[in-house]
C-alpha positions as CSV (number, residue, x, y, z in Angstrom):
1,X,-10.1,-3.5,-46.2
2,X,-7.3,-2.3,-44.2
3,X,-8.4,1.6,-46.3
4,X,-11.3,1.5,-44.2
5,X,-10.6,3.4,-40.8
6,X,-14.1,1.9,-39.2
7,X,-12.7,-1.8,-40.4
8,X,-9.3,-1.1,-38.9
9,X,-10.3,0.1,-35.6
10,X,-12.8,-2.7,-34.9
11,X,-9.8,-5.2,-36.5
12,X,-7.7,-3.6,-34.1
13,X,-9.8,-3.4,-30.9
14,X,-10.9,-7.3,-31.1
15,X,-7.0,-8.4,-31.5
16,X,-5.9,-5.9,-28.4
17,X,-9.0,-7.0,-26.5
18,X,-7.3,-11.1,-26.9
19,X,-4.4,-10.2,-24.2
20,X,-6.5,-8.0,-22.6
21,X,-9.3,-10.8,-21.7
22,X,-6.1,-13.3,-20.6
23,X,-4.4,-11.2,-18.4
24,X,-8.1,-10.3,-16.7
25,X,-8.8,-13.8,-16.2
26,X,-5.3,-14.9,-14.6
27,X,-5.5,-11.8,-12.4
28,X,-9.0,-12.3,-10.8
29,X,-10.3,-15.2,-11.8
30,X,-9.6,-16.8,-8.6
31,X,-10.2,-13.5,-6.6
32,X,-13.3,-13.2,-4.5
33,X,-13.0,-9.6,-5.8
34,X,-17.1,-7.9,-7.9
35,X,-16.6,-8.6,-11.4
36,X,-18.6,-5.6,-11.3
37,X,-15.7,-3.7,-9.8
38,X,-13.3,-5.2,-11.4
39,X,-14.9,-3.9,-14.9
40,X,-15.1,-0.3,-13.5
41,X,-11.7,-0.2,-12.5
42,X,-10.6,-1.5,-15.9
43,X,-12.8,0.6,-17.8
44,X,-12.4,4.0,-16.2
45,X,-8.2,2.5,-16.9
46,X,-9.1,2.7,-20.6
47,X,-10.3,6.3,-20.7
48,X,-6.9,7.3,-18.9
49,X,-4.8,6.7,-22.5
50,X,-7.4,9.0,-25.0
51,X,-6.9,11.5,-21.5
52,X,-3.2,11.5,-22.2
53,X,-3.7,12.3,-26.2
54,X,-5.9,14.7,-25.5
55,X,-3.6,16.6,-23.0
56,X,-1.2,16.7,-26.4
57,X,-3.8,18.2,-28.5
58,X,-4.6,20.8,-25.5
59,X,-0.3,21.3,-26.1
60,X,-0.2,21.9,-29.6
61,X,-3.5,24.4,-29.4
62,X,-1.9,26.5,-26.5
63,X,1.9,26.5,-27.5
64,X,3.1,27.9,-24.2
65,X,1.5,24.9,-22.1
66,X,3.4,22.4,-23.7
67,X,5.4,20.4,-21.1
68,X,7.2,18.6,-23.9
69,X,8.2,21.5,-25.8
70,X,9.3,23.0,-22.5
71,X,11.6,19.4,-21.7
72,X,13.2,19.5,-25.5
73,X,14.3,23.0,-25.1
74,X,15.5,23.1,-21.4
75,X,18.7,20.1,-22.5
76,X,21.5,20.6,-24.8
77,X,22.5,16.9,-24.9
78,X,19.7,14.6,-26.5
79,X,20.8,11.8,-23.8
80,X,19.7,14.3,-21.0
81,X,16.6,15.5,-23.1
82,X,15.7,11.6,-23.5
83,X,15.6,11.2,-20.0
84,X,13.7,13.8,-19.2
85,X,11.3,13.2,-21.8
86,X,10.7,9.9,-20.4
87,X,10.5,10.4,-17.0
88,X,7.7,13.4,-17.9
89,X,5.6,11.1,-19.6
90,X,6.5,8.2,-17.4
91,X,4.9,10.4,-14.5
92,X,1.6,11.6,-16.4
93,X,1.0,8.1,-17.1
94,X,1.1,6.8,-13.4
95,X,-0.4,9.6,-12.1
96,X,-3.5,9.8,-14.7
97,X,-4.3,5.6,-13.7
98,X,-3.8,5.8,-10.2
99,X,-6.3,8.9,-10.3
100,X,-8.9,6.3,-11.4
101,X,-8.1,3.9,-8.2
102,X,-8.0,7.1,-6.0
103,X,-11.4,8.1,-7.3
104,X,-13.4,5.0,-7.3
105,X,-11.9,4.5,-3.6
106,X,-12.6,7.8,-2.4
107,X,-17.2,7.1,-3.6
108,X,-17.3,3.3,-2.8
109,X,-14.1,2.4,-0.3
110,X,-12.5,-0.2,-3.1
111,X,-9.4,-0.2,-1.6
112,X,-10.1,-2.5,1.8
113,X,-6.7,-3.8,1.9
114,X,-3.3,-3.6,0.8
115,X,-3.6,-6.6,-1.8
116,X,-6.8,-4.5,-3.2
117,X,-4.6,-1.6,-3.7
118,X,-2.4,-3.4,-6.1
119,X,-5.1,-5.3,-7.8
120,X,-7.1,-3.2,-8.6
121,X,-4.2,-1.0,-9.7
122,X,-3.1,-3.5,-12.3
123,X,-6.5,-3.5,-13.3
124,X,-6.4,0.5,-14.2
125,X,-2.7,-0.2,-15.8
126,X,-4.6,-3.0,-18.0
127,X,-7.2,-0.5,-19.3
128,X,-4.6,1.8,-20.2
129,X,-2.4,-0.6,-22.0
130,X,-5.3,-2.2,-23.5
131,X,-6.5,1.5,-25.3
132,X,-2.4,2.1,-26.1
133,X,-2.6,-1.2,-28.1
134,X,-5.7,-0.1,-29.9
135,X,-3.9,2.5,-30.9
136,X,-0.6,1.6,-31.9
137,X,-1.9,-1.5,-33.9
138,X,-4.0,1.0,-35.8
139,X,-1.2,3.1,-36.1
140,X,0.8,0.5,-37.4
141,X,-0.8,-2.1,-39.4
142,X,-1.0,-0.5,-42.4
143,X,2.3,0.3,-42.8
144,X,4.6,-2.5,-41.6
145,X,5.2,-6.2,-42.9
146,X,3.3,-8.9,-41.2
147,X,6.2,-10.2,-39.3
148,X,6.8,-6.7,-37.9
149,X,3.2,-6.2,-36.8
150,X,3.2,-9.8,-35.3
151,X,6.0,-9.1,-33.1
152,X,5.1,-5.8,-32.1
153,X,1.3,-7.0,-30.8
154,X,3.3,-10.2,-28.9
155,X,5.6,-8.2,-27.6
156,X,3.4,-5.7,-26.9
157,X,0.5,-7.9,-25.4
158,X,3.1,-9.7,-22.6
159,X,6.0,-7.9,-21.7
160,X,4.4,-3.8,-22.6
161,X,1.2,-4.9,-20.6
162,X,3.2,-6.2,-18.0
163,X,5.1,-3.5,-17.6
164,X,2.4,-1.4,-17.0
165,X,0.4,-3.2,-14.9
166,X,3.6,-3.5,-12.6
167,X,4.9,-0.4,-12.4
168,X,1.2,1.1,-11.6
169,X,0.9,-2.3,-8.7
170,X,4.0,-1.1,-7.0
171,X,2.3,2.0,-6.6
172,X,-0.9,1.0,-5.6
173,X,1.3,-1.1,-3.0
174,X,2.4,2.1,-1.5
175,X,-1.3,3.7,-1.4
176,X,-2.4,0.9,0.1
177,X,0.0,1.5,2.8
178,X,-1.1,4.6,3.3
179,X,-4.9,3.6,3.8
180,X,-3.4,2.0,7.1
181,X,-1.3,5.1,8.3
182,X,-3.2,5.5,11.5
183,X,-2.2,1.9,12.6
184,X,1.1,2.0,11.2
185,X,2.5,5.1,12.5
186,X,1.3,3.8,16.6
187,X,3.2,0.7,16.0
188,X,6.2,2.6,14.4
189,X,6.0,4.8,16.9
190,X,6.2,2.0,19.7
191,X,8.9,0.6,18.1
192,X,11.3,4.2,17.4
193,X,11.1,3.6,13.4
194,X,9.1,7.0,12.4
195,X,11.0,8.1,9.6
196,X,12.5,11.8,9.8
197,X,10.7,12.7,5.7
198,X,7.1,11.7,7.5
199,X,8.0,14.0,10.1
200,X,9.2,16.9,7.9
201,X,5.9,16.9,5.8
202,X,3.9,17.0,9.2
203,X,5.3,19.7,10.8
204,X,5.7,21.4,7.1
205,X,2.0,21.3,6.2
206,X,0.7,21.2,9.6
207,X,-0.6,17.8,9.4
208,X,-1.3,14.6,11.6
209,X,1.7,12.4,12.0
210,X,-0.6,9.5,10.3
211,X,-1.6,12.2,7.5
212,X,1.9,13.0,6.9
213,X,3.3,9.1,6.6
214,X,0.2,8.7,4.3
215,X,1.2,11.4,1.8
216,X,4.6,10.2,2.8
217,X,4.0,6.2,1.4
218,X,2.4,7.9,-1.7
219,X,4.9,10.1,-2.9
220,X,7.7,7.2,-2.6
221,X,5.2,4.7,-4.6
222,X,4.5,7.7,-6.8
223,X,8.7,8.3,-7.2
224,X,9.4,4.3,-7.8
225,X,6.9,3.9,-10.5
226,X,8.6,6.8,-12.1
227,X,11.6,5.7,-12.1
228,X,11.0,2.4,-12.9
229,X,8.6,3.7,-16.0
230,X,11.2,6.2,-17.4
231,X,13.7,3.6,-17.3
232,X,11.8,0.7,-19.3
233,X,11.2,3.4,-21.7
234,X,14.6,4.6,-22.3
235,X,15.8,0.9,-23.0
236,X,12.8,0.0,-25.4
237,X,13.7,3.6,-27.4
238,X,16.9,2.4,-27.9
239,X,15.9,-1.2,-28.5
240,X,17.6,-2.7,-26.1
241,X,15.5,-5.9,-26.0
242,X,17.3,-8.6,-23.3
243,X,17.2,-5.8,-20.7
244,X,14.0,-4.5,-20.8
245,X,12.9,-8.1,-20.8
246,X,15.1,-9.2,-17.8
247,X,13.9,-5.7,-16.1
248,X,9.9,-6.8,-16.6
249,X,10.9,-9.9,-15.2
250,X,12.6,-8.4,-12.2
251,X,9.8,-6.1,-11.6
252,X,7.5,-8.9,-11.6
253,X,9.3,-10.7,-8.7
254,X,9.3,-7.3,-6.8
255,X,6.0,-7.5,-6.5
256,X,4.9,-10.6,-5.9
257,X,7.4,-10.1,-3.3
258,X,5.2,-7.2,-2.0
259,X,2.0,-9.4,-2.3
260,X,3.4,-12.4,-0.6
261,X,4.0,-9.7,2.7
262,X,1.5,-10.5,5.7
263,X,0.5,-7.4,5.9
264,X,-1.0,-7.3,2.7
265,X,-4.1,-9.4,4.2
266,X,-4.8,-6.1,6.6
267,X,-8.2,-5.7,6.4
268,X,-9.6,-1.9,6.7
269,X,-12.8,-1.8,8.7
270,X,-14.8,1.0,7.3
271,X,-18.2,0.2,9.1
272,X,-18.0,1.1,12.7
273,X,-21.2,-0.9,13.3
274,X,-19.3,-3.7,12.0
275,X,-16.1,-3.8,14.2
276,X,-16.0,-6.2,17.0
277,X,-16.3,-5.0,20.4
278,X,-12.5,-5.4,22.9
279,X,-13.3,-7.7,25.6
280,X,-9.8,-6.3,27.2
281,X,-9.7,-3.0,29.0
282,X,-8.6,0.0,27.4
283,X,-5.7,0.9,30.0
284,X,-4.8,-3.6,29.8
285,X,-4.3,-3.2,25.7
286,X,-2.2,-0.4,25.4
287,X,0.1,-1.7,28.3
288,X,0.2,-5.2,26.5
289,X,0.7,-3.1,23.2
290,X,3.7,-1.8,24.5
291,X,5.2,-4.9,25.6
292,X,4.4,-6.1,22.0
293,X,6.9,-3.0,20.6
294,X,9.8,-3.7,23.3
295,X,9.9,-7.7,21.9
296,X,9.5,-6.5,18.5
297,X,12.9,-4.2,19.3
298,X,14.4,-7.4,20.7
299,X,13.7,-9.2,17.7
300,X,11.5,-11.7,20.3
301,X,8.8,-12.2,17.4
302,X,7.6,-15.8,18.8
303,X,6.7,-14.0,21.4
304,X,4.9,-11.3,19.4
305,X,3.6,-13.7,17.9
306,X,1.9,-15.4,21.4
307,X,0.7,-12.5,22.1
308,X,-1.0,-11.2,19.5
309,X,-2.8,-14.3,18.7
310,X,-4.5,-13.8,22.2
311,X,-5.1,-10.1,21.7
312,X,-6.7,-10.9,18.7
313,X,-9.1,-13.3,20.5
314,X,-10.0,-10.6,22.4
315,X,-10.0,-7.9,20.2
316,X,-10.5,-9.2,17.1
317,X,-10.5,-5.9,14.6
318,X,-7.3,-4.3,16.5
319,X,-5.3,-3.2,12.7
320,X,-2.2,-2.7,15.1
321,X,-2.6,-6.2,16.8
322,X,-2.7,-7.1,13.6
323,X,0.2,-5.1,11.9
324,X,2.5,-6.6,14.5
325,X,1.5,-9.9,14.0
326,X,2.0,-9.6,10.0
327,X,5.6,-8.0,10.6
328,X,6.8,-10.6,13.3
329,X,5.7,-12.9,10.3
330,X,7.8,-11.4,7.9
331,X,10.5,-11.0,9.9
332,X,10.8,-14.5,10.9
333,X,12.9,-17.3,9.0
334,X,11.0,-18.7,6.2
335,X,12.9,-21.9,6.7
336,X,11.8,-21.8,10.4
337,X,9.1,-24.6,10.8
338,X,7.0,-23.1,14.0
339,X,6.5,-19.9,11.6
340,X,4.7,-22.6,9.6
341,X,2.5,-23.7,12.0
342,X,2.4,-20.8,13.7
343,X,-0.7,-19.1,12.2
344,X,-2.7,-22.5,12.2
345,X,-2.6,-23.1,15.8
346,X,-5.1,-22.3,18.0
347,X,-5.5,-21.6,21.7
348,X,-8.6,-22.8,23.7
349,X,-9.5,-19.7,26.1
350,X,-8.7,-22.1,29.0
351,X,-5.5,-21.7,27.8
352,X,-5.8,-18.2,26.8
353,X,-7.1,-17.1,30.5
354,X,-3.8,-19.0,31.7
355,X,-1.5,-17.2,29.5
356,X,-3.0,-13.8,30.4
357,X,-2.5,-14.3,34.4
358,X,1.0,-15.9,33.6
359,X,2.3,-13.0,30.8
360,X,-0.1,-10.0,30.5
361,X,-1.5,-9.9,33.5
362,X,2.0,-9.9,34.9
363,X,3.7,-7.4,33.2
364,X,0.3,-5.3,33.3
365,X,0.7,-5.4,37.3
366,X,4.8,-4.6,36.6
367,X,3.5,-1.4,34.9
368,X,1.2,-0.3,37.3
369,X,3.6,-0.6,40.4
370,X,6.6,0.9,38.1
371,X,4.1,4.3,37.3
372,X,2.7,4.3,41.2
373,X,6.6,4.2,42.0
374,X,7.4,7.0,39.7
375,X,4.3,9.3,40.7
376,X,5.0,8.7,44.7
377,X,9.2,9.9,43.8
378,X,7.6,12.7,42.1
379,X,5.4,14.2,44.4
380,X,7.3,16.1,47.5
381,X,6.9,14.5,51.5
382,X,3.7,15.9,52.8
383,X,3.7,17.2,56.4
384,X,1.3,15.1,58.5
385,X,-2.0,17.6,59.7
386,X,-3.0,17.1,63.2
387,X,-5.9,14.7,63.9
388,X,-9.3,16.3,64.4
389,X,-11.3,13.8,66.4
390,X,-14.8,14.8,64.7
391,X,-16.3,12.3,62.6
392,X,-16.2,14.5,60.2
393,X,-13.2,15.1,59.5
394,X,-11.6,11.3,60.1
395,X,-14.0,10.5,57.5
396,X,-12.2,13.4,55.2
397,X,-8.7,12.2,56.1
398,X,-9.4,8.3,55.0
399,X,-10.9,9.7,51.8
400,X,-7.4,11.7,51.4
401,X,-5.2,8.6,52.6
């Protein structure tokens, strides 16, 4: 039976398919994510490995295109060539499935938040590792005992699969990020942290400060995935077994670290008509906005945190409201007990209306008087023009005064 290549494939589809089902149904079965989507995502995920076998066959029809050739030749030592090797295919590999999350985002806006960003990504890296199982089991099963074949496709199924689906949910951690540059680089910016890299791609390509840290975020979460990719790779070559499985294990705390971040739960409003209207003036929210950035400085976050909470009652779709409240979150003691509570209380707008006259309203009239201060040092003594008695021009001179 296992002669017939029509028998082994199906044989070989259904047993990859086992994992591939499981790890679905732990990742979204308690998300309130389209199953629709969801199957999209992972489909489209499990076109991305055939992509990568056909970019091979394109190699070996036109010789001088082949980047693998190109690697093997360019390194004396096969350590070095190794390296290489894998961090080549390691990149083709996490560029080819976040292509699928960049592509479905860019038609129907998947990506909403950061948490959808790596979700969805480890639904593409599924797909991928799903259509690599197909193929190695079929690869394999003829030709190796049933011990062998067993422990590859267990192996294989957990550790492989996670693997992939981390490395490609780090970097859909970073795109994620990026979907929220616009907010992120005003509150950066209020608190001095723009970083210099953001800065030099800006002024390179001409671009937006908040287009700039967007490609910025990307080509980091591009870089790690890399890295981290080419390195699980060069230890499972050499069969190095207890470190690749300690380093899927580490990975996998890395980013449940990332998901357990605040500011995962940013939610993107894409629907103008849907965004709440500010009940706070315009000129009010961007002086209480910068009083938010000096406490953050200070490291005041229970402040932030009072703050924000009646912004945000005001203005309920502000992202960098928002942002500021997710960071002082994460920047707060875990152990503390008010950051417990913290995001459960809530303030009746009696109170809210007393806190404004008592805090914002406060340092709102500080900032006033401190610019009328500024502009009256600025502007040179005028010399006083005699009094014209018409009424006339007394009405002009009030209007001036």
């Amino acid at each position: 039976m296992l002669s017939n290549p029509i028998f082994l494939l199906g044989i070989s589809t259904i047993a990859a398919a086992i994992p591939a089902a499981i790890w679905l149904y732990i990742l979204f079965s308690k998300q309130e994510k389209s199953k629709k989507t969801v199957a999209l995502v992972f489909l489209l995920g499990c076109l991305t490995a055939p992509a990568l076998l056909g970019l091979q066959y394109v190699w070996d029809i036109f010789p001088r295109f082949n980047l693998a050739t190109f690697v093997e030749e360019s390194f004396q030592t096969q350590a070095n060539m190794y390296i290489a090797m894998f961090v080549l295919f390691g990149a083709l590999e996490e560029i080819i499935k976040h292509y699928v999350i960049r592509s479905v985002d860019k038609r129907t806006v998947l990506v909403k938040t950061i948490g959808d960003a790596i979700r969805y990504s480890l639904a593409a890296a599924l797909g991928f590792s799903f259509t690599e199982n197909i193929y190695y089991l079929y690869e394999f099963w003829p030709s190796i005992s049933t011990g062998q074949l067993v422990g590859m496709y267990m192996f294989r199924s957990i550790f492989t699969a996670c693997a992939h689906m981390i490395f490609s949910g780090i970097f859909g951690y970073f795109y994620g990020i990026g979907k929220f540059s616009i907010e992120i680089v005003k509150q950066k910016k209020l608190i001095g942290k723009i970083s210099g890299f953001s800065k030099f791609i800006a002024k390179t390509f001409n671009l937006p400060l908040s287009h700039a840290y967007q490609q910025h975020m990307i080509i980091k979460g591009l870089f790690i995935a890399i890295i981290m990719h080419a390195a699980y790779n060069y230890l499972l070559h050499f069969n190095i077994i207890l470190p690749v499985i300690t380093f899927v294990i580490l990975g996998y705390i890395y980013l449940r670290y990332l998901l357990s971040r605040k500011a995962g739960h940013l939610v993107l409003v894409t629907d103008v008509s849907e965004k709440s209207k500010s009940t706070l003036a315009k000129k009010d929210e961007d002086v209480v906005v910068e009083l938010l950035g000096m406490w953050f400085k200070e490291g005041k976050y229970v402040d932030v945190m009072h703050i924000c909470e009646r912004l945000l009652e005001r203005d309920p779709d502000n992202n960098v409201v928002k942002l500021f409240k997710a960071k002082a979150m994460d920047k707060m003691d875990d152990k503390d007990t008010y950051k417990a509570i913290l995001g459960t209380v809530l303030k009746t707008k009696e109170e809210l209306s007393a806190d404004d006259k008592n805090i914002i309203s406060k340092y709102t009239a500080e900032k006033e008087k401190q610019k009328k201060g500024n502009k009256t040092q600025a502007q040179p003594p005028k010399t006083p023009k005699p009094k014209d008695k018409s009424p006339k021009n007394n009405e002009g001179f009030y209007k001036i005064r």
